[in-house]
Gaussian input, Z-matrix of N, CA and C with variables (Angstrom, degrees):
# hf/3-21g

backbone

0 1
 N
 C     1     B1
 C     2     B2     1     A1
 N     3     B3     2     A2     1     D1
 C     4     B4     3     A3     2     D2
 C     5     B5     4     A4     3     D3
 N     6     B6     5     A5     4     D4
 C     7     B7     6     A6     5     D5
 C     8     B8     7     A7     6     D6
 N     9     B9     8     A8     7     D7
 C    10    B10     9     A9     8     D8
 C    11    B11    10    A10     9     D9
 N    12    B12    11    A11    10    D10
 C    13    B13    12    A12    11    D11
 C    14    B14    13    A13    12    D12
 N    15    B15    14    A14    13    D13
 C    16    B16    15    A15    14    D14
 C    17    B17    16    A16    15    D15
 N    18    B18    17    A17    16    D16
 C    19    B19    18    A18    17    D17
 C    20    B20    19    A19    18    D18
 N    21    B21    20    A20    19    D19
 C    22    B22    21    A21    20    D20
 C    23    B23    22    A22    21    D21
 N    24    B24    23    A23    22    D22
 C    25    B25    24    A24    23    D23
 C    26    B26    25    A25    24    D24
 N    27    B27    26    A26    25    D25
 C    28    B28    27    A27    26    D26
 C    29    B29    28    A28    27    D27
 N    30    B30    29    A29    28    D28
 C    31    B31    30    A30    29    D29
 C    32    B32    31    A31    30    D30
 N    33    B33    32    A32    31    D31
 C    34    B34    33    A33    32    D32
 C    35    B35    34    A34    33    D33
 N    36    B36    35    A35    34    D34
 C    37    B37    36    A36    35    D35
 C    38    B38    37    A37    36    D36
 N    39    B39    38    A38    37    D37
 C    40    B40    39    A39    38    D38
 C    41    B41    40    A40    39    D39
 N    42    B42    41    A41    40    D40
 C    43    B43    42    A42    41    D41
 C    44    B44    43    A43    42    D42
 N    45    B45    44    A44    43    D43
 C    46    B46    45    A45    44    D44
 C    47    B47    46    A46    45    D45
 N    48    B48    47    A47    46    D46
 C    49    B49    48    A48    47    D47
 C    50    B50    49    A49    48    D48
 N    51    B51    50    A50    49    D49
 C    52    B52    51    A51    50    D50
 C    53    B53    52    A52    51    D51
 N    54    B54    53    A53    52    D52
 C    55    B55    54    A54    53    D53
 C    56    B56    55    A55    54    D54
 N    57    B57    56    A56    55    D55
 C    58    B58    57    A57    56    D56
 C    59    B59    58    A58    57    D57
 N    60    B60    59    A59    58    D58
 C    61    B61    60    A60    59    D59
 C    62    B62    61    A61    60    D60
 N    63    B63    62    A62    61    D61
 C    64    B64    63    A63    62    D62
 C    65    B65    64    A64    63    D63
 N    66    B66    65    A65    64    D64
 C    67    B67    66    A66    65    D65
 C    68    B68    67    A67    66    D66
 N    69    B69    68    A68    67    D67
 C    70    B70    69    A69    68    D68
 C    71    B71    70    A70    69    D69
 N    72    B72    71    A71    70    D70
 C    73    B73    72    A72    71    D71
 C    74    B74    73    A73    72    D72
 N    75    B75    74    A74    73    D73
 C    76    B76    75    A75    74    D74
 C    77    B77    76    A76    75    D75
 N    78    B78    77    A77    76    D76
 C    79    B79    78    A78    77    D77
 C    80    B80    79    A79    78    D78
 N    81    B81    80    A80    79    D79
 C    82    B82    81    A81    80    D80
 C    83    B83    82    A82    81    D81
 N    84    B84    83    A83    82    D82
 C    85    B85    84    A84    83    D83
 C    86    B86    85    A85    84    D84
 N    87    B87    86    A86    85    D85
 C    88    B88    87    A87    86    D86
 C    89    B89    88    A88    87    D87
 N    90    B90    89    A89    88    D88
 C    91    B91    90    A90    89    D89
 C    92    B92    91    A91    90    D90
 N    93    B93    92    A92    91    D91
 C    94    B94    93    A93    92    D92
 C    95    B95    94    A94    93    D93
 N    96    B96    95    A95    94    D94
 C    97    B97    96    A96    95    D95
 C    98    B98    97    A97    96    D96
 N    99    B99    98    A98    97    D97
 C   100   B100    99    A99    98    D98
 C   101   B101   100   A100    99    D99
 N   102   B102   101   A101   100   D100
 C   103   B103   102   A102   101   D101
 C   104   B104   103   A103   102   D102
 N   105   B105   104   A104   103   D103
 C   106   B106   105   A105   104   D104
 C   107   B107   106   A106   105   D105
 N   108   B108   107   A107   106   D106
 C   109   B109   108   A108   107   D107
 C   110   B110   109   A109   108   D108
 N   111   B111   110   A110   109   D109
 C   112   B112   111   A111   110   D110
 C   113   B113   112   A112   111   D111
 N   114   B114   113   A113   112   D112
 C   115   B115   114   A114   113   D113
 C   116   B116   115   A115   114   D114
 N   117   B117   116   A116   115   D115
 C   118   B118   117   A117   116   D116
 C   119   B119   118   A118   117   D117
 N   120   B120   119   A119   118   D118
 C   121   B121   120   A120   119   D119
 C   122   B122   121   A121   120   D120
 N   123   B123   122   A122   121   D121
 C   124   B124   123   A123   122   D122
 C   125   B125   124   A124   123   D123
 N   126   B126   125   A125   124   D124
 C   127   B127   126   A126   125   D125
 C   128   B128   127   A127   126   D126
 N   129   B129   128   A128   127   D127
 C   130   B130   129   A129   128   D128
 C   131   B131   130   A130   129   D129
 N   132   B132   131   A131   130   D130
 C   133   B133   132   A132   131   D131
 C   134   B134   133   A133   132   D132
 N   135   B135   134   A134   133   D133
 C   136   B136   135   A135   134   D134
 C   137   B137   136   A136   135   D135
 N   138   B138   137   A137   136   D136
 C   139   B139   138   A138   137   D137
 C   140   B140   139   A139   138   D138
 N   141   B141   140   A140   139   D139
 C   142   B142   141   A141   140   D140
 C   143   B143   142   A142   141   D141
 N   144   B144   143   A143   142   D142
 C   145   B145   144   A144   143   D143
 C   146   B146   145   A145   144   D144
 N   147   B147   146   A146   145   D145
 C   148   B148   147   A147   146   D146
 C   149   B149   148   A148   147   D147
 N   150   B150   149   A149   148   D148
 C   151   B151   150   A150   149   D149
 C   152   B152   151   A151   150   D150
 N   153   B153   152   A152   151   D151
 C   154   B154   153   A153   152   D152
 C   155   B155   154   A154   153   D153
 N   156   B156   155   A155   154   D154
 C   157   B157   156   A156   155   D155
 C   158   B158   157   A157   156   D156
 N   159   B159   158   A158   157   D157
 C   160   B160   159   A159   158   D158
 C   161   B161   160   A160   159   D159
 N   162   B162   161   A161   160   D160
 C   163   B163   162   A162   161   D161
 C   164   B164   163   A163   162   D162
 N   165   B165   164   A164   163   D163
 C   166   B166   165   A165   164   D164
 C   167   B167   166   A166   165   D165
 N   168   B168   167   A167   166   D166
 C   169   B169   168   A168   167   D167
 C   170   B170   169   A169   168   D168
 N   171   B171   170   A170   169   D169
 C   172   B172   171   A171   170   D170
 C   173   B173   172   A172   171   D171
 N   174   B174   173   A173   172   D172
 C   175   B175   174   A174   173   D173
 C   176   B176   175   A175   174   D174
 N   177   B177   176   A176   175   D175
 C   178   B178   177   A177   176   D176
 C   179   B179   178   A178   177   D177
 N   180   B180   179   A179   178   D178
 C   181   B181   180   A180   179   D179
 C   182   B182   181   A181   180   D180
 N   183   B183   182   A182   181   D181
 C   184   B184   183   A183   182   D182
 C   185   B185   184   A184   183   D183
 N   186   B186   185   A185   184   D184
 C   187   B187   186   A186   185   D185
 C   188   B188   187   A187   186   D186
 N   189   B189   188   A188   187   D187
 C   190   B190   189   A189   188   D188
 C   191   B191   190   A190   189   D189
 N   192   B192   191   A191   190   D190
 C   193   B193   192   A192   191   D191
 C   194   B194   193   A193   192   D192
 N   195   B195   194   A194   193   D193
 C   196   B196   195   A195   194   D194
 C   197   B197   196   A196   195   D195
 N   198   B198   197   A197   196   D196
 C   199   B199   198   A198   197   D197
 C   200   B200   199   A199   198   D198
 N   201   B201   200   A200   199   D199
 C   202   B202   201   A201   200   D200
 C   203   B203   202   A202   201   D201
 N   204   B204   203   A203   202   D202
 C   205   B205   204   A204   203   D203
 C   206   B206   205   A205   204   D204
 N   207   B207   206   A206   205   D205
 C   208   B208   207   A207   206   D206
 C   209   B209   208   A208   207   D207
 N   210   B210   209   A209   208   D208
 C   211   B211   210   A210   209   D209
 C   212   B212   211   A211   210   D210
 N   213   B213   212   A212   211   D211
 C   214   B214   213   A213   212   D212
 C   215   B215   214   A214   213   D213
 N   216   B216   215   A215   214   D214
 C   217   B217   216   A216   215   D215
 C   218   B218   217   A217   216   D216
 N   219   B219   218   A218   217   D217
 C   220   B220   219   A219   218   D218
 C   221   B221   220   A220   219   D219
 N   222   B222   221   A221   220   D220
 C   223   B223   222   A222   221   D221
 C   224   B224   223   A223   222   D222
 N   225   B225   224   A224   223   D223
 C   226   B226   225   A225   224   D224
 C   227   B227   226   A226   225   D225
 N   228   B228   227   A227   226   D226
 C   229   B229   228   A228   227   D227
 C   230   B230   229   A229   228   D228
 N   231   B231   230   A230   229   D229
 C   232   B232   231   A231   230   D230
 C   233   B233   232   A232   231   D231
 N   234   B234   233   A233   232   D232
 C   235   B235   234   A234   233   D233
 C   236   B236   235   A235   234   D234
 N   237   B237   236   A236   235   D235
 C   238   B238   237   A237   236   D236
 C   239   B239   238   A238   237   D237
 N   240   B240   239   A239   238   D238
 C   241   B241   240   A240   239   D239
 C   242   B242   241   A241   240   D240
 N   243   B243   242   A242   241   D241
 C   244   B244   243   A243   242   D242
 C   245   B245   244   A244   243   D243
 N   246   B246   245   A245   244   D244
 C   247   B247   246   A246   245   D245
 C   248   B248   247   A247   246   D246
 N   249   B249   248   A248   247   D247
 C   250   B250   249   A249   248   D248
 C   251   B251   250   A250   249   D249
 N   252   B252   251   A251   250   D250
 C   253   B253   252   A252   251   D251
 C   254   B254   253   A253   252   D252
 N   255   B255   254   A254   253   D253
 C   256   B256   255   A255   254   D254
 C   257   B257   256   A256   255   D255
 N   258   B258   257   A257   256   D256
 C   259   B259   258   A258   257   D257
 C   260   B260   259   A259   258   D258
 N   261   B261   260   A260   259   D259
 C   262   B262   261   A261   260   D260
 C   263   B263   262   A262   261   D261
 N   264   B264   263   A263   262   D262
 C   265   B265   264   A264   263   D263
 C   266   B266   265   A265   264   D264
 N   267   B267   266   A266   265   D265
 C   268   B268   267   A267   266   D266
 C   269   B269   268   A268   267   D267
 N   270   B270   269   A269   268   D268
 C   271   B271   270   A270   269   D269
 C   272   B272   271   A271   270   D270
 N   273   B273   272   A272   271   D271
 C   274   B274   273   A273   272   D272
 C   275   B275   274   A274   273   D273
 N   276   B276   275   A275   274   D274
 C   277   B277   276   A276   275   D275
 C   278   B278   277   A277   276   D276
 N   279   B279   278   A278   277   D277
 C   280   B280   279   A279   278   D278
 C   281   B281   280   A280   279   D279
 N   282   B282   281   A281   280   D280
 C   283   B283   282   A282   281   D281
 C   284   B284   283   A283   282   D282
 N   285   B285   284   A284   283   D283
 C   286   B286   285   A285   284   D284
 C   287   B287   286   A286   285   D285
 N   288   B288   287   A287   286   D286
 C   289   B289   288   A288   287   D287
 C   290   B290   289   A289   288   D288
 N   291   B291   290   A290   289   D289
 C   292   B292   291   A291   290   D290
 C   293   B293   292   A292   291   D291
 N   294   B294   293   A293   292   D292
 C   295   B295   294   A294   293   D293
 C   296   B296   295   A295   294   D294
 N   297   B297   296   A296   295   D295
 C   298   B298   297   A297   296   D296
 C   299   B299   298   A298   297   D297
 N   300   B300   299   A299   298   D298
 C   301   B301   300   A300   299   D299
 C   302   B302   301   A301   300   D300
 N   303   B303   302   A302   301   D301
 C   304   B304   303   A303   302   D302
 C   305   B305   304   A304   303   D303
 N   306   B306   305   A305   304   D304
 C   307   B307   306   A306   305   D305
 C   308   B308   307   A307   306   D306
 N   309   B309   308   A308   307   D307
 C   310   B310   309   A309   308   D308
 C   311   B311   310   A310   309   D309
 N   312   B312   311   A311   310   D310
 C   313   B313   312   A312   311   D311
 C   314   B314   313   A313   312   D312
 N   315   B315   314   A314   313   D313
 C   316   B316   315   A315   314   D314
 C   317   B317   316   A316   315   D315
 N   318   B318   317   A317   316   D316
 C   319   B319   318   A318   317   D317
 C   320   B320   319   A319   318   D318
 N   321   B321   320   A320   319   D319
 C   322   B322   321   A321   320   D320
 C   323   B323   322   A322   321   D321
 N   324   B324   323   A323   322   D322
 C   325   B325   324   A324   323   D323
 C   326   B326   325   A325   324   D324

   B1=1.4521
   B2=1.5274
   B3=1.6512
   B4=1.5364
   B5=1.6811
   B6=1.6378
   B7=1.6938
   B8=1.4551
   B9=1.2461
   B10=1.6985
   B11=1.3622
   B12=1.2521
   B13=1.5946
   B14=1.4598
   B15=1.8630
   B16=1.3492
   B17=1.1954
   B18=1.7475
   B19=1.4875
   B20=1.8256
   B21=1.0700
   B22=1.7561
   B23=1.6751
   B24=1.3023
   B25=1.5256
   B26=1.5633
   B27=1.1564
   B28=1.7202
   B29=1.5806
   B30=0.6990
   B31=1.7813
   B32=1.4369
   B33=1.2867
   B34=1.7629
   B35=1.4081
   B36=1.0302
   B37=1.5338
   B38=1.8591
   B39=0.8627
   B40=2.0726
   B41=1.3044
   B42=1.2814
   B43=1.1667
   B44=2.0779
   B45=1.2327
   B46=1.4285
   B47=2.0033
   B48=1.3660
   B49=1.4771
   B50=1.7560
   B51=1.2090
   B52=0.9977
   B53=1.7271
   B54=1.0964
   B55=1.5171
   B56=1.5546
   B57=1.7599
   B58=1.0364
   B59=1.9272
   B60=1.4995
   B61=1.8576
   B62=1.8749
   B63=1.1640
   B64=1.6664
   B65=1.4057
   B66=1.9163
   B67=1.6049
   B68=1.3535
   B69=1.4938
   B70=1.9220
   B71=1.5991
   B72=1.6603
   B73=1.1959
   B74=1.7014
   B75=1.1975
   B76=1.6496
   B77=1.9256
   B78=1.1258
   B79=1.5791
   B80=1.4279
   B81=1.2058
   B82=1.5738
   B83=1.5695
   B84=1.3900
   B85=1.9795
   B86=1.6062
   B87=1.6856
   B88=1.3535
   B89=1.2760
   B90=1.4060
   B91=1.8396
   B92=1.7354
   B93=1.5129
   B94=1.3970
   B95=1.5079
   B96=1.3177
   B97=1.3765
   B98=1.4215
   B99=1.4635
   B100=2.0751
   B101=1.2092
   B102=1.4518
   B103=1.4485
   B104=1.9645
   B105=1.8808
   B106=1.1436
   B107=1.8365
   B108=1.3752
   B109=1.4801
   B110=1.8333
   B111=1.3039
   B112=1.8333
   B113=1.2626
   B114=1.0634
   B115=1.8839
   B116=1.8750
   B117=1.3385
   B118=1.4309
   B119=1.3109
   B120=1.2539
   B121=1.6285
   B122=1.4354
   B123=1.5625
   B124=1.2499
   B125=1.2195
   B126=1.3041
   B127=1.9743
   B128=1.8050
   B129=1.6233
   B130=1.2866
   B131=2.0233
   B132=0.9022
   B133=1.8574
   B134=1.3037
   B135=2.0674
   B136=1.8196
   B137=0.9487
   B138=1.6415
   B139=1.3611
   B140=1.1367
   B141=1.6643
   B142=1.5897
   B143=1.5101
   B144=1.2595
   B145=2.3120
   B146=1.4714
   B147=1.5276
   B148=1.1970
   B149=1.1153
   B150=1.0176
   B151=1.7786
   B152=1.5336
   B153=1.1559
   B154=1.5970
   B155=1.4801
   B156=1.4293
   B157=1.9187
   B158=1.2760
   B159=1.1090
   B160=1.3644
   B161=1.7709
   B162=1.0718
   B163=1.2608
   B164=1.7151
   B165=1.3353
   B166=1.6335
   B167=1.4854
   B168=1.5184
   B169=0.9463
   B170=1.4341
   B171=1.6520
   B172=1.5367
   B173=1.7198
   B174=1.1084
   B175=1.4233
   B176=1.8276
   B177=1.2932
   B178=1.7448
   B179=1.2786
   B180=1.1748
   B181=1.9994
   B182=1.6550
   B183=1.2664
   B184=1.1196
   B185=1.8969
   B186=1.2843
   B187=1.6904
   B188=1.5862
   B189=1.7845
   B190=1.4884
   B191=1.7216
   B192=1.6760
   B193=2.1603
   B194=1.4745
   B195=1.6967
   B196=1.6127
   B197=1.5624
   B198=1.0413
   B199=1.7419
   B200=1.6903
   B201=0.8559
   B202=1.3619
   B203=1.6430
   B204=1.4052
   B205=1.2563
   B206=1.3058
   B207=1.4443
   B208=1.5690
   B209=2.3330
   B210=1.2375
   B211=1.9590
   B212=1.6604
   B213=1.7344
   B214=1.2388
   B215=1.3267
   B216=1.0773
   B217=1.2506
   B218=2.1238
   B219=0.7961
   B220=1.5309
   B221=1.3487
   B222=1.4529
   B223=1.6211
   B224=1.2261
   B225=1.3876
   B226=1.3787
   B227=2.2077
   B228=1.1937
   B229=1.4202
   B230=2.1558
   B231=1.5284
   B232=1.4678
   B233=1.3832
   B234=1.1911
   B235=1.3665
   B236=1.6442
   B237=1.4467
   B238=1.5315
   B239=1.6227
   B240=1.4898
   B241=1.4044
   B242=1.6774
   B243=1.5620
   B244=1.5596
   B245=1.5357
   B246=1.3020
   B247=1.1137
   B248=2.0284
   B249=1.2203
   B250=1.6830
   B251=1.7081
   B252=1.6658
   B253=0.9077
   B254=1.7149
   B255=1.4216
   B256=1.2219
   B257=1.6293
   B258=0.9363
   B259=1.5653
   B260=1.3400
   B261=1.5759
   B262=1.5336
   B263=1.6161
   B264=1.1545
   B265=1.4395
   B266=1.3489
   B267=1.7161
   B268=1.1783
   B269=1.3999
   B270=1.1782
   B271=1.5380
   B272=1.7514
   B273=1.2720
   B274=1.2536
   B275=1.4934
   B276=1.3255
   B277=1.7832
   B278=2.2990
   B279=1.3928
   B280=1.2591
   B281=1.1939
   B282=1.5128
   B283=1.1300
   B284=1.7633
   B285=1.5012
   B286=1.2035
   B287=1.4389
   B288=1.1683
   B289=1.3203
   B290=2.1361
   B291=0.9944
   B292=1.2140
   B293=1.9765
   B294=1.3127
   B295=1.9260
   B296=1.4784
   B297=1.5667
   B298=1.5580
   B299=1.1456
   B300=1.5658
   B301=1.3344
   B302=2.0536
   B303=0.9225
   B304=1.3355
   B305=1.5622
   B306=1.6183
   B307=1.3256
   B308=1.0905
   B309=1.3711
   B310=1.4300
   B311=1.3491
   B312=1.1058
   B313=1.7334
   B314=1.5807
   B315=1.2614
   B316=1.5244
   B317=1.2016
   B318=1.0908
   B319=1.7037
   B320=1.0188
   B321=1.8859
   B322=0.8958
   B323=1.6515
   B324=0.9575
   B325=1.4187
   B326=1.8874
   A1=110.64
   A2=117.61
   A3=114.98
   A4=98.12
   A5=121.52
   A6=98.70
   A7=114.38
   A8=99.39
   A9=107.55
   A10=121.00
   A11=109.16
   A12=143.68
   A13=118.19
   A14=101.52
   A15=125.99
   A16=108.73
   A17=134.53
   A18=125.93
   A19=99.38
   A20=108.14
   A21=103.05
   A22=117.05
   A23=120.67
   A24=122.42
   A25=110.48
   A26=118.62
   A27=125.34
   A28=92.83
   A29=147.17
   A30=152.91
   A31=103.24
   A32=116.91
   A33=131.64
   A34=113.60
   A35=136.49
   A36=129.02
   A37=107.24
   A38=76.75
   A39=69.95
   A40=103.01
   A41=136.72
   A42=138.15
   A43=120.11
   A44=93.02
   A45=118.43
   A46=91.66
   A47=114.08
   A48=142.19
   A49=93.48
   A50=122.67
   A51=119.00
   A52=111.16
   A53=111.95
   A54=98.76
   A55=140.11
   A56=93.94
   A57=121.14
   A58=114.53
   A59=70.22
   A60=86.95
   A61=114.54
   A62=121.46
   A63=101.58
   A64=117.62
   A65=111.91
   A66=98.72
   A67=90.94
   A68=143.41
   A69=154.91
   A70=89.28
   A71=126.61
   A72=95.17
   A73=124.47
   A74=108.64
   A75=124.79
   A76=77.97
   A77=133.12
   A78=142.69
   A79=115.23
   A80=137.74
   A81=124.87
   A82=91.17
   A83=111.56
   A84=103.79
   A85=98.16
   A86=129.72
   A87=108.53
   A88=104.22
   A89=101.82
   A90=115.21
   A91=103.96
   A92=114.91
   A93=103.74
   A94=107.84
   A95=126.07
   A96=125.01
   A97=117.44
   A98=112.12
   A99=117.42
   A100=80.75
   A101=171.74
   A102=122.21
   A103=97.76
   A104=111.02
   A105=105.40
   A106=133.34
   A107=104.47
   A108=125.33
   A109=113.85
   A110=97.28
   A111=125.21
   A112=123.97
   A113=63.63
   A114=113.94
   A115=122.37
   A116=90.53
   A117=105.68
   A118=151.56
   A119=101.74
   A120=102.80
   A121=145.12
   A122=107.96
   A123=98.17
   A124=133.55
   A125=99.85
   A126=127.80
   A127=102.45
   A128=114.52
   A129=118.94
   A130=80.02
   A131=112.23
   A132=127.40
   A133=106.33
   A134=101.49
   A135=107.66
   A136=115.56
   A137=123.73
   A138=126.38
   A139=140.35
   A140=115.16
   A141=125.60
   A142=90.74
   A143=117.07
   A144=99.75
   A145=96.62
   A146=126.83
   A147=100.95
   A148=113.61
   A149=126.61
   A150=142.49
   A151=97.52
   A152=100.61
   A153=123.62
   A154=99.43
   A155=103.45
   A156=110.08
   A157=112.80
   A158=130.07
   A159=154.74
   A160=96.55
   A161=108.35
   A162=117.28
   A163=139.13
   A164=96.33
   A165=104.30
   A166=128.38
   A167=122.60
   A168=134.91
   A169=143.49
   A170=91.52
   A171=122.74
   A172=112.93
   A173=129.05
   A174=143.75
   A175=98.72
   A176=89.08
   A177=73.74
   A178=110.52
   A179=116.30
   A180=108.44
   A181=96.26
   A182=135.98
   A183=164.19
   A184=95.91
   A185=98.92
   A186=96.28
   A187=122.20
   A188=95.71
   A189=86.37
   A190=109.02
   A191=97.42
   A192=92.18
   A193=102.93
   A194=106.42
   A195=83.47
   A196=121.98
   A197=120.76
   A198=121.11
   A199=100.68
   A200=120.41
   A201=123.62
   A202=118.15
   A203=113.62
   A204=139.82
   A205=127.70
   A206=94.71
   A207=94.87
   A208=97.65
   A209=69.95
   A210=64.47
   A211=91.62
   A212=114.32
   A213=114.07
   A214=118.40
   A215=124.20
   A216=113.48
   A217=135.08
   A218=126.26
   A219=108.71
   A220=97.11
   A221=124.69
   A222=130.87
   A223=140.62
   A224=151.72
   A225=157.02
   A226=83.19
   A227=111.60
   A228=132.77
   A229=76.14
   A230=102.11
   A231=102.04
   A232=107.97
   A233=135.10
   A234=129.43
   A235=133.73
   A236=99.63
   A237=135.85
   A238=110.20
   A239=115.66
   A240=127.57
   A241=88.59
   A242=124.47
   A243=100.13
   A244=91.42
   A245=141.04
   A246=136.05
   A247=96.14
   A248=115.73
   A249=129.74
   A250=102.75
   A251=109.50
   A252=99.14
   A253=93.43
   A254=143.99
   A255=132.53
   A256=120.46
   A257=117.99
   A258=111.06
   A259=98.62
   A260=108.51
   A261=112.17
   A262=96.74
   A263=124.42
   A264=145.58
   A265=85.66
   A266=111.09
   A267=115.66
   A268=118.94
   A269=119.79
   A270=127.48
   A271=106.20
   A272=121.10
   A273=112.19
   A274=132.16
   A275=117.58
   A276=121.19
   A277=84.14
   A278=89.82
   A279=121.10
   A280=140.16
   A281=107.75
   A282=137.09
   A283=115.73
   A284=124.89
   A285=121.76
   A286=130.10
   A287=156.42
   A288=135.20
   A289=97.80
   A290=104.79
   A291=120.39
   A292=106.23
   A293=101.68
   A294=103.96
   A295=93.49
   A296=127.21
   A297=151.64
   A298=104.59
   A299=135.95
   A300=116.15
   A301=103.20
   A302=111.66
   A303=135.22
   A304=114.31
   A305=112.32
   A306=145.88
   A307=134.54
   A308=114.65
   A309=133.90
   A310=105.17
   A311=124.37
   A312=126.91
   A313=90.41
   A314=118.58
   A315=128.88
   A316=115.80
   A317=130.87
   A318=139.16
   A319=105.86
   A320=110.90
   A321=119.85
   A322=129.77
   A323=127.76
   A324=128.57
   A325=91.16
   D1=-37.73
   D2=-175.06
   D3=-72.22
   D4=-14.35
   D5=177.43
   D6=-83.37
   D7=-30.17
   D8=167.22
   D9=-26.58
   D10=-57.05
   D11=-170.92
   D12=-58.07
   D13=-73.14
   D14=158.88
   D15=-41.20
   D16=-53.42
   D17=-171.86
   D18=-71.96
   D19=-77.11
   D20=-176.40
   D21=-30.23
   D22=-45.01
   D23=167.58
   D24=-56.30
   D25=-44.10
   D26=-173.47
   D27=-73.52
   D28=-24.87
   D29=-156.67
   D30=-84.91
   D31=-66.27
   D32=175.17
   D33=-31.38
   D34=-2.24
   D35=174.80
   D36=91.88
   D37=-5.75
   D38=-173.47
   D39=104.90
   D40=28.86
   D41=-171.54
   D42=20.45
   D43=39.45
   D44=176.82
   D45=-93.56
   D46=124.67
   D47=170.25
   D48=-75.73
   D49=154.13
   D50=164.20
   D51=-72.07
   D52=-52.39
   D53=152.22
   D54=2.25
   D55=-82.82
   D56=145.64
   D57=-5.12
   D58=-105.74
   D59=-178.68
   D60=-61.36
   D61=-8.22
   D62=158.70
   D63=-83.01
   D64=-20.61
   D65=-164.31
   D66=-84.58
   D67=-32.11
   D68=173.04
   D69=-42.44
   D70=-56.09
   D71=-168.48
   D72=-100.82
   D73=12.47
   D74=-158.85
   D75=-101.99
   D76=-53.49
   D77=-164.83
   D78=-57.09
   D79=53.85
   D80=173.16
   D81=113.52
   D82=42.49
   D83=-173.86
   D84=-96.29
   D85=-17.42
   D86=166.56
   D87=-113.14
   D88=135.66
   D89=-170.34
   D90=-80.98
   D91=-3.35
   D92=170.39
   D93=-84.28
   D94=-26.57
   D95=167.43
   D96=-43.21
   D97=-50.61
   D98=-151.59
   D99=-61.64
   D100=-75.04
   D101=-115.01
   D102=-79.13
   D103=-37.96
   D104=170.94
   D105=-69.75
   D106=1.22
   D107=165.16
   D108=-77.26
   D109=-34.24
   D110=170.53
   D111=-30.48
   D112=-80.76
   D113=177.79
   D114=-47.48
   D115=-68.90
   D116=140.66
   D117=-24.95
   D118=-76.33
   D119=141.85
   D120=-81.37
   D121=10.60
   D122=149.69
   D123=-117.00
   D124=2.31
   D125=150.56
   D126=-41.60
   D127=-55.31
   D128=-141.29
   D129=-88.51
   D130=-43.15
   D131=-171.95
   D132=-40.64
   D133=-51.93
   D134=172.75
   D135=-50.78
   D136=-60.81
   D137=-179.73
   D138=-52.34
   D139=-33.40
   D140=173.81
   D141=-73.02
   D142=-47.02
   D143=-177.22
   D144=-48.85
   D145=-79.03
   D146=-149.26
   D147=-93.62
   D148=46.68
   D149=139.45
   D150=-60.53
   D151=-62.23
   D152=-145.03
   D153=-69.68
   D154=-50.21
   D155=164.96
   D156=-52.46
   D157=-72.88
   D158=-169.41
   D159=-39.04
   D160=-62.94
   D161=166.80
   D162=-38.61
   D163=-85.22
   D164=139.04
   D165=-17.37
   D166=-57.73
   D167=150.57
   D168=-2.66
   D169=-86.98
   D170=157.14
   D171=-57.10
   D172=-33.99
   D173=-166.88
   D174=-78.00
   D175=-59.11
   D176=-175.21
   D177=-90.67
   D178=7.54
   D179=166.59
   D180=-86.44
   D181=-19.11
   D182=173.36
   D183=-51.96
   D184=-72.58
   D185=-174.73
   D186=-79.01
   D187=-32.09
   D188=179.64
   D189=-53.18
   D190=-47.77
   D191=-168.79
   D192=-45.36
   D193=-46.53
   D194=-175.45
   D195=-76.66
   D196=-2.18
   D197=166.80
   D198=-73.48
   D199=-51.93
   D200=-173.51
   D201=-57.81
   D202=-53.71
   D203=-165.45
   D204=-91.57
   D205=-36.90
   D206=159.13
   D207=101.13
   D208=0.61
   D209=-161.08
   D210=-154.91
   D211=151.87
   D212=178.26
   D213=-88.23
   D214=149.27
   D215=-169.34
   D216=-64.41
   D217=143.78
   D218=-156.72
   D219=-68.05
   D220=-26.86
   D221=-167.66
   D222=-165.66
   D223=124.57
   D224=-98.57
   D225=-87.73
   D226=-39.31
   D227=-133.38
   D228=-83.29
   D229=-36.20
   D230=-169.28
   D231=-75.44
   D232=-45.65
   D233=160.92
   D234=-24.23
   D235=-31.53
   D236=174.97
   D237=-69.50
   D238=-50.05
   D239=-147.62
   D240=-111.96
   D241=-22.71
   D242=173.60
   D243=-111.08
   D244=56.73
   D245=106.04
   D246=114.47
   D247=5.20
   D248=-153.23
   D249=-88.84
   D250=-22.56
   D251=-175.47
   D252=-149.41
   D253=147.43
   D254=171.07
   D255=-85.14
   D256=-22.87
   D257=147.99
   D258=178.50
   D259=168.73
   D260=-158.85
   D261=-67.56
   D262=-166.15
   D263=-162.17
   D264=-113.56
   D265=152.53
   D266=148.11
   D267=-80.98
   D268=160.91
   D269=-178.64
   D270=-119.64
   D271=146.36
   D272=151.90
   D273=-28.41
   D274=150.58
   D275=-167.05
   D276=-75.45
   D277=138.14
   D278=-169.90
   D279=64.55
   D280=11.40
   D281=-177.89
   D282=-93.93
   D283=132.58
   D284=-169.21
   D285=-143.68
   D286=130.00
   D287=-133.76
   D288=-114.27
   D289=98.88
   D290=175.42
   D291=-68.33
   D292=122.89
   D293=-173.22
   D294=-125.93
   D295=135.19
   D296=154.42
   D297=-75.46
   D298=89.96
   D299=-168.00
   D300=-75.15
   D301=-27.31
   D302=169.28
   D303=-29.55
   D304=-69.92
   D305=157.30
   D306=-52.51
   D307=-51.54
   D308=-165.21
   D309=68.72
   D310=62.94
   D311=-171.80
   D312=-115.01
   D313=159.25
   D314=166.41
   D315=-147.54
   D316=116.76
   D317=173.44
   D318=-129.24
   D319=162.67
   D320=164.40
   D321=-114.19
   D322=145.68
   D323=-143.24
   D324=-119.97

């Protein structure tokens, strides 16, 4: 019964989707590309961190004012001017820090 098994599992193709096997060979298929495939993604790797820092950042200067203050702050710019944060982060080029003064939510856009 276990060859039964073993043969029908070996039969299925490798359980590779065709899917599968076009995105395996469409992904890194000319080897003169990978160092500029590299590169690339670790261009995009920098940027999602300090998104992600940058972010973070703003977020917990975000809670301390309101631990402190009692109230959220009306604006990203006020966090700056009562002293909570020393100035915003830069963000990647087109990148922008969207604030709920309402919420206290922070994204980046």
């Amino acid at each position: 019964m276990v060859a039964v098994l073993t043969l029908s599992l070996g039969c299925s193709g490798g359980g590779k989707t065709e899917e599968d096997k076009k995105t395996s060979s469409e992904v890194g298929s000319n080897p003169l590309n990978a160092p500029t495939d590299y590169l690339g993604a670790v261009g995009q790797a920098q940027k999602t961190a300090e998104t992600s820092t940058a972010l973070n950042s703003v977020r917990q200067a975000v809670r301390f004012y309101q631990a402190s203050e009692g109230t959220l702050p009306k604006s990203l710019e006020e966090l700056v001017s009562s002293g909570y944060i020393g100035k915003l982060p830069s963000l990647p080029k087109g990148k922008s820090f969207q604030y709920q003064p309402n919420t206290g939510q922070v994204s980046v856009q």
